[in-house]
Residue, then its C-alpha position, 0 to 999 in steps of 0.5 A: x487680791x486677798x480681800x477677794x479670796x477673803x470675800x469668796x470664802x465668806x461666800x461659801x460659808x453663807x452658802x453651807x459651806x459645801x465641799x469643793x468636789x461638790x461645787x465642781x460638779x456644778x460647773x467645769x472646773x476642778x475642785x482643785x482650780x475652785x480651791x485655789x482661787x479662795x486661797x489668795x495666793x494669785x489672782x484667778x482668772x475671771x471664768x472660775x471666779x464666776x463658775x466659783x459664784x455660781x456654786x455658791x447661788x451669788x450674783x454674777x454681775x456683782x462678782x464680775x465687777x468686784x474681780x476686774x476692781x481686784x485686777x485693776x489693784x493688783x495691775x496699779x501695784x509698784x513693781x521694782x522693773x517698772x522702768x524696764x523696757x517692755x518687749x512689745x510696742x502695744x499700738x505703736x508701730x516699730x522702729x528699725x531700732x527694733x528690729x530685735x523684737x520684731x518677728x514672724x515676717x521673715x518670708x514677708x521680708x524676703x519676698x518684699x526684698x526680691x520685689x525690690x531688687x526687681x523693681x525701682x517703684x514698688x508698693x506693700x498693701x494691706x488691711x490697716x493693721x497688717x503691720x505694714x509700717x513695721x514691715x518697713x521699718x523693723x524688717x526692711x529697713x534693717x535688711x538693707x543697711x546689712x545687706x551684701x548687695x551692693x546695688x540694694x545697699x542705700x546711700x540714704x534712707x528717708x522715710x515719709x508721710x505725705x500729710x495734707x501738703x506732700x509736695x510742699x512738705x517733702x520736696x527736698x526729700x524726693x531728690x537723691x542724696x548728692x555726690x555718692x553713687x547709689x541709690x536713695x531709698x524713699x519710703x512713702x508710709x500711710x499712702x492712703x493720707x495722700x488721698x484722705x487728708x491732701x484736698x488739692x488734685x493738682x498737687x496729689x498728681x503731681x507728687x505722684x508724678x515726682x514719684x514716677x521718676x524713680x522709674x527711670x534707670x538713672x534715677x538714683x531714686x527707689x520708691x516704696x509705697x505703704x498703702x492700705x488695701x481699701x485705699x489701693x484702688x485710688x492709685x489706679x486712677x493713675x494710669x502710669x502709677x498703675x503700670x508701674x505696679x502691675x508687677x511690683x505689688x506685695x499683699x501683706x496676709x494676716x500672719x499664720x498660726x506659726x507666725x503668730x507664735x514667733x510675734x507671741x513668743x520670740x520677743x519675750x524670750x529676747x527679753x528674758x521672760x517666758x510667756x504661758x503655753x496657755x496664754x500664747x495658744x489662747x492668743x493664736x486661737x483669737x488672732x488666728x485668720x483676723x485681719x488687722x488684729x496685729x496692734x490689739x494682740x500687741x498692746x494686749x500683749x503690752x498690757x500683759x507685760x505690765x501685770x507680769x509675775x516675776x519673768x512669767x507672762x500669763x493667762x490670768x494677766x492676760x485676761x486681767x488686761x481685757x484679751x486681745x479683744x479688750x485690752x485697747x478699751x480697758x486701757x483707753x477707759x481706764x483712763x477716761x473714768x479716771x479724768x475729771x469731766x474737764x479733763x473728759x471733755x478735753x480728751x473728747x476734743x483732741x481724739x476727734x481732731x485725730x480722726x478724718x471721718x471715711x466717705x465711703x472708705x474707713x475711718x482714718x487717723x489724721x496728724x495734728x499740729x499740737x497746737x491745733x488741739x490747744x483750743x484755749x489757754x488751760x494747762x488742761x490740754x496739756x496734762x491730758x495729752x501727756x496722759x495719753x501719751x503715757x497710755x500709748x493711745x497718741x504718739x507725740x513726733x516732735x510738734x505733730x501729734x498723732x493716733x498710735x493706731x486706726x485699731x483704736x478707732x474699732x477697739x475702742x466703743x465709746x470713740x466709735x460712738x463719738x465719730x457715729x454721733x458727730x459723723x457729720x459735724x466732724x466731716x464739716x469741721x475738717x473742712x473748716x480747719x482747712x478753710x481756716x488755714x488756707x486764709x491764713x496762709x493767703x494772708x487772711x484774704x477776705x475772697x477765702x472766707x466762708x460765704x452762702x450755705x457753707x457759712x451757715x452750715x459752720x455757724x449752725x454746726x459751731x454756735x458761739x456757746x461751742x466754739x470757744x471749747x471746740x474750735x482754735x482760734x484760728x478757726x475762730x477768727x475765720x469763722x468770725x470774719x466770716x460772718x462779719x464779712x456777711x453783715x457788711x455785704x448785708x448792710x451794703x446791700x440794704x444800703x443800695x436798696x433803699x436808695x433804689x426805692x427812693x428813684x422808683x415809683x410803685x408802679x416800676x417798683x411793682x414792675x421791676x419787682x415781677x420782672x426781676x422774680x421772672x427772671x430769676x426763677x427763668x435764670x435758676x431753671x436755666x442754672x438747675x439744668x445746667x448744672x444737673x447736666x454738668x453733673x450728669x456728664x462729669x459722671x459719664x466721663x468718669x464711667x467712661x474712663x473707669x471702664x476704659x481702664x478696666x478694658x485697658x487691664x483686660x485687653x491680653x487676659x480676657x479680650x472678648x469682655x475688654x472689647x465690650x468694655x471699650x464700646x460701652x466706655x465709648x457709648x457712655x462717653x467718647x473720651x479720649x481714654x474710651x476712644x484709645x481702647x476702642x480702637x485697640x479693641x477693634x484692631x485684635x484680630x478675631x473676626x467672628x465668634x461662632x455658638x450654637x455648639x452645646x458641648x465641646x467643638x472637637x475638630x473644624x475644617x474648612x471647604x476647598x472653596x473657604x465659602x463653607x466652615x464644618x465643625x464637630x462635637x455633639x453634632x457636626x454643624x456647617x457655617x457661612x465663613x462670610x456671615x458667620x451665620x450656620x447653614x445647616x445641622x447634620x445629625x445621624x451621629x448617635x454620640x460625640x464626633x470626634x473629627x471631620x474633613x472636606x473631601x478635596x471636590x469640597x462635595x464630600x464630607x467625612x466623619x467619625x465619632x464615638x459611636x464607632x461608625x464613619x459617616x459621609x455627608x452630601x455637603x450641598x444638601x445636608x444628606x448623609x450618603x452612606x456609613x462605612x461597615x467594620x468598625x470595631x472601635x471609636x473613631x478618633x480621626x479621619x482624612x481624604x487623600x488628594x485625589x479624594x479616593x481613598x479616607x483613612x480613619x485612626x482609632x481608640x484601639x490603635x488601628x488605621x483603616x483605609x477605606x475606598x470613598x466609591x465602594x465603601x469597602x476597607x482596602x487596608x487597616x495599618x497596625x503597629x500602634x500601641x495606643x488610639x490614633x488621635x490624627x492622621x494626614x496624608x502626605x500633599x502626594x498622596x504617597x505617604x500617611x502620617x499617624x499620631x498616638x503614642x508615637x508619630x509612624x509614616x506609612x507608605x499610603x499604596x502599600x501600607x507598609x510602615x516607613x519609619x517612627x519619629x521618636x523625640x515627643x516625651x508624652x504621647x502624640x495628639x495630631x499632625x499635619x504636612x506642609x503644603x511642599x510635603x518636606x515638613x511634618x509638624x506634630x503636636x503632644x502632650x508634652x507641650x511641645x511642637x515638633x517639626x520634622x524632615x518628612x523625607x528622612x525623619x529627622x527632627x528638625x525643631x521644637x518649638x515652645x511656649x505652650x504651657x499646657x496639652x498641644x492639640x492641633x497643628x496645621x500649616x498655612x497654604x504658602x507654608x510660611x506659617x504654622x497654628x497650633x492650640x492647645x492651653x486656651x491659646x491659638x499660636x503662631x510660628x515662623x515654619x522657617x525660624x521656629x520662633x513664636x510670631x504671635x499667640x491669639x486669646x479669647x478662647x475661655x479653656x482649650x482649643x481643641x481644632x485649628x485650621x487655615x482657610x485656603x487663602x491662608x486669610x483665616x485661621x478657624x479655632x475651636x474648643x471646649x469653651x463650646x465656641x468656634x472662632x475665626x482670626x484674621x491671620x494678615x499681619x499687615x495691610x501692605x498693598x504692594x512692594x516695589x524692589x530695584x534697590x540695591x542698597x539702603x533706602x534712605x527716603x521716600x516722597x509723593x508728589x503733591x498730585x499723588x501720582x509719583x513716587x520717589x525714593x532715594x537710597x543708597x545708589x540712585x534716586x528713583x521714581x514710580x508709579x504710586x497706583x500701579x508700582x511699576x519703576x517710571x525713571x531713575x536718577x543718579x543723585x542719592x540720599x534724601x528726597x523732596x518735591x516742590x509744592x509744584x510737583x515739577x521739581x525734586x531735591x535730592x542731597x546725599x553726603x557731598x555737601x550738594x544738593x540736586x534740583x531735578x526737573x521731573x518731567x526732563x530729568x535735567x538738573x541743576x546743583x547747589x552746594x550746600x556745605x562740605x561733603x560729611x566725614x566718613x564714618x558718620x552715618x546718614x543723608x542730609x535732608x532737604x524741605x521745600x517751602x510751602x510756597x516753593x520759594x526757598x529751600x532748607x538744608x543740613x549739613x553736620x556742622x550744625x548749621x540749617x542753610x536757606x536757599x533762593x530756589x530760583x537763584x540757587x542764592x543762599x538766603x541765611x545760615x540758623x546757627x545753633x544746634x551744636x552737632x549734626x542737623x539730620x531733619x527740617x520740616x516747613x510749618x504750613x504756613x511757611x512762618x516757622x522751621x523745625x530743625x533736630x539733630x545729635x544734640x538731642x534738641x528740637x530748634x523753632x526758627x523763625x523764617x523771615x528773620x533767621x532767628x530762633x523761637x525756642x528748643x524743644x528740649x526733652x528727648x535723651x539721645x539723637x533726634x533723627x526726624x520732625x514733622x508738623x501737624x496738618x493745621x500746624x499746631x503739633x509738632x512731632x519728633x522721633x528719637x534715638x531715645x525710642x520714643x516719639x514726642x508731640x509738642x504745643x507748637x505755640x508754647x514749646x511744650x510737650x503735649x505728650x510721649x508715644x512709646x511702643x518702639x524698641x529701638x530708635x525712631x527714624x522718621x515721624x509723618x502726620x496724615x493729610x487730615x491730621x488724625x494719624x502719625x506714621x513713626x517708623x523705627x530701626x526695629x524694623x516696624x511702623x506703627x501708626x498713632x491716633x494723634x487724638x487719644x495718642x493712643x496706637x491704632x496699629x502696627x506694619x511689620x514686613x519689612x526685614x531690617x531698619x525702616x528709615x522713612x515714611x511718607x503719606x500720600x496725599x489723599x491718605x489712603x496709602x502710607x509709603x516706607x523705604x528701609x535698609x532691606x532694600x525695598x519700598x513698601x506701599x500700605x493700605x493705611x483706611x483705618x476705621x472710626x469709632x462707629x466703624x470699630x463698635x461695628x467691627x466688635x460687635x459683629x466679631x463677638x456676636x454678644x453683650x455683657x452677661x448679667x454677673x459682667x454686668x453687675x460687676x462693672x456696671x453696678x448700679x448703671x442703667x444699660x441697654x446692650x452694648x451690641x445692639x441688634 
């Protein structure tokens, strides 16, 4: 420092010695901040000693270099605290035993813990460098050993890296820690290894699935997942891992500008020392907004500290040190110049081998075994691994060494210039080094070593001359038996082709010869083709499910483009992910979407007859309600119309708009009949009465005129509104008129005479309809709210919620069960008798506006400001009829083989019906369960007396067997009997636990299975008669064989009662329902399960598959059935009518119709066609009336030759 003070003065003496004030007047600083620097008291900073050089006329450069020599002297000066603890971790991450230092994520900290308390798996995401390691491990983990809540509080804490073998590596750790209540946290930190260093899918799933089980409640396990942001579209490849985290994922932003101060700062002051106001502004201003600068404002921070004066951190130091943008390279070549070239070349060696070259991602960092790094015997390893250490540029963790952090991959240009210039080889000797280790942990197997092109890609790439430097030895006995290997199969070879010569003459060698390069470039053509097509589909299928996924995300938000996703994955392959959400896309209700409108669809309304659909904005345009195809424009409006209605005839249409007149339309021709004189202001609604003489029009200025259809004249204008009237509706009778604006008033529609105001909507008013028995009035406002009223008294009678923006129309279904209203991109749909929300309609892209019911009650018609009209399917199910003459619960149903029976079994009697028209044919005084004979001429039926009734069905006479002792009371259900396929023998249950067989002719019992442990309540025949399933309240499935009585296997996997099991058409599946909410399908042949089917809220009591197998029917205690695509297991719809515990399902045999009985008393018969894939692209494609737009295109296509996905 003070030979170059001393160096600066001699400067400005050969320069003429010119005056300090002289000299700041050619640059920006003061004369004084010049002076200083020449007086060798501290070091300036780098900017004045060039603006000092240039004052004087010297070279730049020179200078330059000769200041940051000063600086390095002055950082290598001793210093008496050297050994003091330094306040910043530099490159190094921090530990929970730092968390004294660790500052500016608190609010990170307490959201990441409300997420956890949520939440059993969660996942923190960022940029690499955002400090998500110590976020862990500094601000969490702490936390939780301190924290009051005793059910966050961890009975251990494990905290993991998954590595190249995370399953192998950490298997032990992934099971909560034993004999302690409470949960074990496990943090998985640095994700992204599972998918940059672990090569074997098999074992990544698996890990991840180990993971999964977290999810359960009684796991005792809580999972937290670190990964870096461009790795977190990996995970989504795993669908369940995906679903888990929709709602239970932290983004980890850059910290803000008083975050930054608090990490600058905070730490010092723990430390005792104090940082410059300059040096922590200089710092936020570099930092401030830049994602992943965390570790380089640390270690410049770190380096800083080195070259402290006294208890001050300052500028100058900090500059001395490189800046947050340079330090990492200063210190990283500070200690590279001063290695000797052997030393170099060692340290080259060993930072590559920390690194795994990104393919299509950013590099990483990769843990290495230190004896990997050790490539030969000289003690030159180990003094530069030491030296990196010490420099903080590695971490050492007991024998693993590993990169301190991927920032000094970017900061540091020479090793970025090593990975760009060796990308390549890199990438290969990576493969290599796990070649190497697989052979050796297969025991040096010979089948595991390099072969073809990969040996002379390795060879080429790792001549003999570099191998011995660049590779371990293990990998060089790889390589070398590699290519020994090879010349053995190559002298091998040579051998048998000499003998070959030696029995052939030339004419057949000359033959042999052509024949042979025939076929092999045949055999190669053949092979180039097949695997070009392999390749192709392999990108297809995984197009395919890429978009089936994004349709699956998309399906609640954005319907319209989740449909075409689902068709398109569909077209570029049918998987199985595609198929599943084709289906969900063509089960939504939307029916049509109507364009053509330029401008926001203020009002629609549907003609008597529902042939007809009006819709009003900037004209009013008429659509064929079956086409979807418009019929006709009718123009004469001179601005917006703000509302239409049919006349009751349907012949008459009526409009008002904002060009103040009421206008009526021939409907037939398009024509308009007249326009009504004396508006004074703009029309916002219109309505006919019933007896379509009278049209009532409310206005902006808070008038409502009466106008008589004939004559046109105004008969009356109604006046008490203090705001526009944005609805009106005449009362079903005729006598009374409701208005909607700042309040709702009913008007008596004769006189004109106000009845009442219905006060209770906090914001003003915006429509209003009347149920079709006139008793109820509904309104919607702006208030977000749907209020019901008594039309009689004016009494509120509900408010129904859910609404989350302006509710703009309402309007009651024809049997007035149901109420639409819209409003916030939204159409919903309300119970009118309970209040409660049945279901709510997305699609529409910004507010509706107008919704009506057709006069079927089968369609609901929606429009809004998106400029598009749509029509719903409002049917909730497909149920064809139900048959009633139960007075209690119905426990089972059953068709007869040829169709044309039904029997149902209940609590009172069994009885039989006519399965085409519903009508009662018979009743039978047994109970309970149901079964016929394959024949069709006998019916079981076995309630809880322990027998079990054998019914001639064409006589009704019966015959009985007991079976078993009658079952206790208290215990709940019937038990359940099956035919044979055959019809020779009978199955029964009993509660004891036992399946009983009988002789059917001889009523004779042929064996008893033993081994369920409780109640029996379902058994079901395979179809060839070979196998019985059994299930009951051990929560096991049991597989007999029926010629011997012994048992095949159990089923195990369900976690309470099963109450039900069925067998697949071809008798390869199995399924079962469970009072554990779920239906399982397992491999018949092998015991296992194929897979869960969830969607059921409470138990599952009955499972039945299709005639033709591609159908399973699962009916639940929550008053639900719902039907599954055995292929794809994915749900194709949902039955809702029945009101309480539905108990039993059965197909009919042509499987047209689905049977259900419940404890609602009722037998319900369902219309159960579901349409296939070409069907359901139809079904898409006709309601959404479009293809991808180009920006969709380009964001989920990219790249991707298509053609349209709904094709003309």
């Amino acid at each position: 420092m003070q030979r170059l003070a001393f160096e600066l003065r001699k400067l400005r003496t050969e320069a003429g010695s010119p005056t300090y004030r002289a000299m700041a007047a050619r640059t920006d600083h003061g004369a004084s901040t010049l002076s200083q620097a020449a007086a060798g008291e501290r070091l300036p900073s780098l900017p004045v000693v060039l603006a000092y050089v240039r004052a004087c006329g010297g070279e730049l450069e020179e200078w330059e270099e000769r200041w940051r020599q000063a600086a390095a002297e002055e950082a290598a000066e001793p210093r008496a605290d050297e050994d003091a603890e330094p306040p910043y971790r530099g490159l190094a991450r921090f530990e929970p035993d730092d968390a004294a230092l660790f500052f500016g994520r608190d609010q990170l900290i307490d959201d990441l813990l409300r997420l956890t308390a949520h939440h059993r798996i969660t996942a923190v995401v960022g940029a690499s460098g955002s400090g998500k390691s110590s976020l862990l491990r500094a601000g969490l983990i702490p936390r939780l050993r301190a924290t009051d809540n005793a059910d966050l509080r961890p009975v251990a804490l494990r905290v993991i890296t998954p590595g190249a073998h995370p399953l192998r590596d950490h298997e032990q750790r992934l099971v909560p820690k034993e004999g302690e209540a409470g949960d074990t946290w496990l943090v998985v930190d640095q994700m992204e290894e599972l998918y940059a260093l672990c090569t074997d899918p098999e074992e990544r799933t698996a890990f991840i699935d180990r993971l999964l089980t977290a999810a359960a409640p009684d796991s005792r396990l809580r999972v937290l997942i670190a990964v870096r942001a461009d790795f977190f579209g990996r995970l989504a490849d795993h669908r369940p891992l995906a679903d888990a985290l929709r709602e239970a994922t932290l983004l980890v932003p850059p910290m803000n500008r008083d975050e930054l101060r608090e990490a600058v700062v905070k730490p010092a002051q723990a430390a005792g020392l104090i940082v410059e106001r300059t040096l922590t502004a200089r710092i936020i201003d570099e930092v401030d907004g830049e994602p992943g600068a965390l570790p380089l404002m640390s270690h410049a921070l770190l380096e800083t500290w080195h070259r402290r004066k006294g208890r001050a951190l300052t500028l100058t130091a900090y500059e001395a040190a490189g800046g947050v943008h340079g330090a990492i390279a200063q210190t990283a070549e500070d200690l590279y110049t001063h290695l000797t070239p052997d030393q170099a070349s060692c340290a080259r060696r060993a930072l590559l081998r920390l690194i795994t070259p990104g393919e299509g991602a950013q590099d990483t960092r990769r843990p290495a075994p230190r004896e990997e790094l050790e490539t030969d015997t000289s003690p030159v390893t180990a003094e530069v691994l030491e030296r990196l250490v010490k420099t903080r540029l590695v971490i050492l963790d007991g024998s693993t060494v590993h990169l301190a952090h991927e920032a000094l991959i970017a900061a540091w240009p020479r090793l970025r210039k090593w990975i760009d210039e060796d990308r390549n080889r890199l990438r290969l000797h990576r493969r290599l080094t796990e070649a190497a280790h697989t052979w050796q942990t297969l025991g040096r197997d010979p089948g595991a070593l390099y072969r073809g092109t990969r040996l002379a890609t390795a060879e080429e790439s790792f001549p003999t001359a570099d191998a011995h430097s660049d590779l371990t030895p293990r990998e060089r006995d790889f390589l070398t038996s590699s290519s020994t290997a090879r010349q053995h199969e190559e002298q091998a070879a040579a051998r048998t082709t000499r003998r070959l010569r030696q029995f052939a003459t030339t004419v057949s060698v000359l033959l042999v010869l052509a024949l042979t390069a025939g076929l092999i470039a045949w055999q190669q053509y053949r092979t180039s083709e097949q695997q070009r097509h392999q390749a192709l589909t392999a990108q297809q299928i995984a197009l395919s499910r890429q978009l089936a996924t994004q349709s699956a995300g998309l399906l609640d938000s954005s319907p319209d483009l989740a449909s075409l996703l689902a068709v398109q994955a569909y077209r570029t392959s049918p998987t199985m992910e595609a198929t599943a959400n084709l289906f969900a896309a063509a089960a939504l209700p939307l029916q049509r979407r109507l364009t053509g409108h330029t401008d926001v669809v203020n009002s629609i309304a549907f003609s008597p007859d529902g042939r007809t659909l009006a819709s009003a904005g900037e004209t009013v345009r008429l659509w064929d309600t079956r086409t979807g195809k418009q019929r006709t424009t009718l123009t004469g409006h001179t601005d917006v119309v703000n509302s239409i209605a049919f006349s009751p005839d349907g012949r008459t249409l009526a409009s008002g708009g904002v060009d103040k007149t009421v206008r009526l339309w021939d409907v037939a021709t398009g024509k308009q009949r007249t326009a009504f004189a004396g508006r004074a202001d703009i029309v916002a609604s219109v309505a006919f009465s019933p007896d379509g003489r009278t049209l009532a029009s409310g206005e902006l200025e808070g008038k409502v005129r009466l106008w008589d259809v004939a004559t046109g004249k105004q008969r009356a204008t109604l006046t008490g509104h203090t705001d526009a009237v944005t609805s009106i509706a005449f009362s079903p009778d005729g006598h009374t008129l409701a208005s909607a604006g700042e309040t709702v008033r009913l008007w008596d529609a004769t006189t004109g005479e106000r009845r009442t105001t219905l006060t209770g909507h906090t914001d003003a008013v915006t429509s209003t309809a009347f149920s079709p028995d006139g008793h109820t009035l509904a309104s919607g406002s702006y208030d977000r709210t749907v209020r019901l009223w008594d039309a009689t008294t004016g009494k509120q009678r509900a408010t129904l919620t859910g609404h989350t923006d302006t509710v703009e129309s309402v309007a009651f279904s024809p049997d007035g069960h149901t109420l639409a209203s819209g409003g916030d991109k939204t159409v919903r749909l309300w119970d009118a008798t309970t209040g409660k929300q049945r279901t709510a309609l997305t699609g529409h892209t910004d507010f509706v506006e107008s919704v009506a019911f057709s006069p079927d009650g089968r369609t609901l018609a929606s429009g809004g400001n998106d400029k598009t009209v749509r029509l719903w399917d409002t049917t909730t199910s497909k149920q064809r009829t139900t048959l009633t003459g139960h007075t209690d619960i119905v426990a089972s149903v059953a068709f007869s083989p040829d169709g044309h029976t039904l029997a149902s079994g209940g609590q009172d009697k069994v009885r039989l019906w006519d399965a085409t028209t519903g009508k009662q044919r018979t009743t039978l005084p047994g109970v309970g369960s149901v079964a016929f004979a394959p024949d069709g001429r006998t019916l079981a039926s076995a309630g809880r007396d322990g027998k079990v009734q054998l019914w001639n069905v064409a006589t009704g006479k019966r015959r009985t067997i007991r079976t078993g002792l009658p079952m206790p009371l208290g215990l709940v259900g019937f038990s359940p009997v099956a035919f044979s396929p055959d019809g020779r023998t009978l199955a029964s249950t009993g509660w004891e636990g036992e399946v009983k067989l009988w002789n059917v002719a001889t009523g004779k019992r042929r064996a008893t299975l033993t081994g369920h442990t409780e109640a029996v309540w379902s058994v079901a025949f395979s179809p060839d008669g070979h196998t019985l399933a059994s299930a009951g309240t051990d929560n096991t499935v049991r597989l007999w064989d029926v010629a011997t009585g012994k048992r095949r296997t159990t089923l195990t996997g369900h976690t309470d009662i099963v109450w039900s099991v069925a067998f697949s058409p071809d008798g390869r599946t199995l399924a079962s329902g469970s009072s554990d909410k779920t239906v399982r399908l397992w491999d018949v042949a092998t015991g296992k399960r194929r897979t869960t089917l969830t969607g059921h809220t409470e138990d599952v009591g009955s499972v039945a598959f299709s005639p033709d197998g591609h159908t399973l029917a699962s009916a639940g205690w929550d008053g639900k059935v719902r039907l599954w695509d055995v292929a794809t297991s994915g749900p194709r719809t949902t039955l809702t009518g029945h009101t309480g515990i539905v108990g039993s399902v059965a197909f009919s045999p042509d499987g047209h119709t689905l049977a259900s009985g419940g404890r609602d008393t009722t037998v319900r018969l369902w219309d159960v066609d579901l349409p296939g894939p070409a069907s359901s692209i139809k079904k898409v494609c006709q309601a959404l009336q479009r293809s991808l737009t180009r920006s969709e295109q380009s964001l989920y296509l990219a790249d991707q030759p298509t053609s349209p996905v709904c094709r003309s």
